[in-house]
C-alpha positions, 0 to 999 in steps of 0.5 A: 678540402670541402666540407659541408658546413664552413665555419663561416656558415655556421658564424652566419647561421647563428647571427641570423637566428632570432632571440626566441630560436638562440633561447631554443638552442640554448635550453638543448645545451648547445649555448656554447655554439652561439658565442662561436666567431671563428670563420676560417680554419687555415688550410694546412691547418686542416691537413695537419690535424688529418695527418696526425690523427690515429682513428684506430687510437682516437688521438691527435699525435704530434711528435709524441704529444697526444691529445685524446678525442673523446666526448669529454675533450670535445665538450671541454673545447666545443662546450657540446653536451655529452649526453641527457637530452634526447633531441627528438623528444624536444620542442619541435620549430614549426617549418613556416615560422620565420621569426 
């Protein structure tokens, strides 16, 4: 299975963000990402979670047990705002700043 961003990736990325852009991800509500250490996710892991997956239902169900994906469910877990800040309106990272 081929994503387009490995957790190793993004475990890379935020380790190489400087303090200023950390603040800057930071004041958008996304903090929580920064603390991310998770660098693999196990291949059938990844399958299973496929398999069990009702798109139409938007719930995770395993032999009856059901975990519902909502915006709240995945701020609670992944720490991602549910909303009230519109993003383009923020402060925009110059393209040739390397700090």
């Amino acid at each position: 299975m081929k994503n387009r961003c490995s957790p190793e990736s993004l475990v890379s990325m935020i380790l190489g963000l400087s303090k200023k852009q950390k603040e800057c991800v930071r004041s958008m509500g996304f903090g929580s990402l920064l603390k991310m250490k998770i660098t693999d996710i196990p291949l059938k892991l990844r399958f299973y979670n496929l398999q069990k997956f009702d798109y139409e239902r938007m719930v995770i169900d395993d032999e009856g047990k059901e975990l519902k994906v909502t915006t709240e469910s995945v701020h609670e877990m992944l720490g991602i705002p549910t909303g009230g800040t519109i993003l383009t309106q923020l402060y925009q990272w110059p393209k040739d700043d390397t700090s």
